[in-house]
C-alpha positions in Angstrom: -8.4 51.6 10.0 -11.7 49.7 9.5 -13.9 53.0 10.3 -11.9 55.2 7.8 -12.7 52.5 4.9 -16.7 52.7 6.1 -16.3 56.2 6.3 -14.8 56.5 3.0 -17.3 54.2 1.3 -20.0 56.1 2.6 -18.6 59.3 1.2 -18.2 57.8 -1.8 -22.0 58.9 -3.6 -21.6 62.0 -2.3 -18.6 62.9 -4.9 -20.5 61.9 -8.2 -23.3 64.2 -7.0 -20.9 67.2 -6.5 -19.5 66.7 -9.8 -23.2 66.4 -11.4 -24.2 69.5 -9.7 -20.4 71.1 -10.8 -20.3 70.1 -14.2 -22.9 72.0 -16.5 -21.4 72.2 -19.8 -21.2 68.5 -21.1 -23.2 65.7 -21.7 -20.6 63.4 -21.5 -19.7 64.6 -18.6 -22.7 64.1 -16.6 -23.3 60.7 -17.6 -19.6 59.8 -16.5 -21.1 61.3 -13.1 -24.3 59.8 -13.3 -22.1 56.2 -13.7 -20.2 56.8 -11.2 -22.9 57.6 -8.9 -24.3 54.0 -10.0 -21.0 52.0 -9.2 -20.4 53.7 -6.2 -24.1 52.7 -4.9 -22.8 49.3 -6.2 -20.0 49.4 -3.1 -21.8 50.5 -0.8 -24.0 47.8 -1.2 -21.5 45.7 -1.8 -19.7 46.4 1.6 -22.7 46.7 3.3 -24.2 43.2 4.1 -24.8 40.4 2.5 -28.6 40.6 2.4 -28.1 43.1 0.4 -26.6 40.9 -2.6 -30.2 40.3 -3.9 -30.6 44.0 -4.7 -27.1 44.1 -5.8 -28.2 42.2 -8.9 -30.9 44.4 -9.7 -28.8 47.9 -9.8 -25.8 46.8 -11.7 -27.5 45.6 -14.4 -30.2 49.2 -14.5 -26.8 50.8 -14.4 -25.6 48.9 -17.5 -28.8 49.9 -19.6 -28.6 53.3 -17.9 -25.0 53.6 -19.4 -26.2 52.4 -22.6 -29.3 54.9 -23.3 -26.9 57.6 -22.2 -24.5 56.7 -25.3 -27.7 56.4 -27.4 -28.7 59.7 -26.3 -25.3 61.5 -26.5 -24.8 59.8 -29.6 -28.0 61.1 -31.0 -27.8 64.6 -29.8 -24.1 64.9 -31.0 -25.6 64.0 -34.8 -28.6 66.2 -34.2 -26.7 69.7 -32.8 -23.0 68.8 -33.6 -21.8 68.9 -29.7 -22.4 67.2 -26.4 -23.0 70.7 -25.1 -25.5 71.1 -22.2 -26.3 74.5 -23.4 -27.3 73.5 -26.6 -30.1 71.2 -25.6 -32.9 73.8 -25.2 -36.4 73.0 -25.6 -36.9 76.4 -27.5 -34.7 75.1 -30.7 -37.1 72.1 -31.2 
């Protein structure tokens, strides 16, 4: 049972990634991915030892401020181009 949790935790960043790599079309969508990816690094370092707690505090709040220029950022685009739409953030329109 205990080696199924470790295993699972340790699997955990890889899902975030896939979905990242998977999910071209919205903005909003990769930053959910991209948070994700941040909480879950949060676990395992959470899980992992208790050395670790010192560098815990240092990644949740980056991921807070990386959460927040992500919002800024979609927020802005979606004003600029009228979607979150990947496809419509090409250099060439600038």
């Amino acid at each position: 049972m205990f080696f199924s949790i470790i295993l699972l935790i340790s699997l955990f960043p890889a899902w975030p990634l896939i979905t990242l790599l998977l999910q071209r079309k919205q903005f909003l969508m990769a930053l959910l991915a991209l948070e994700v990816l941040a909480l879950s690094l949060v676990m395992v370092l959470l899980f992992s030892s208790m050395k670790s707690l010192f560098f815990l505090l240092l990644v949740l709040p980056m991921a807070a401020c990386e959460a927040s220029v992500g919002l800024a950022l979609l927020v802005s685009s979606t004003r600029h181009f009228g979607s979150d739409m990947l496809s419509n953030l090409t250099m060439s329109k600038w």
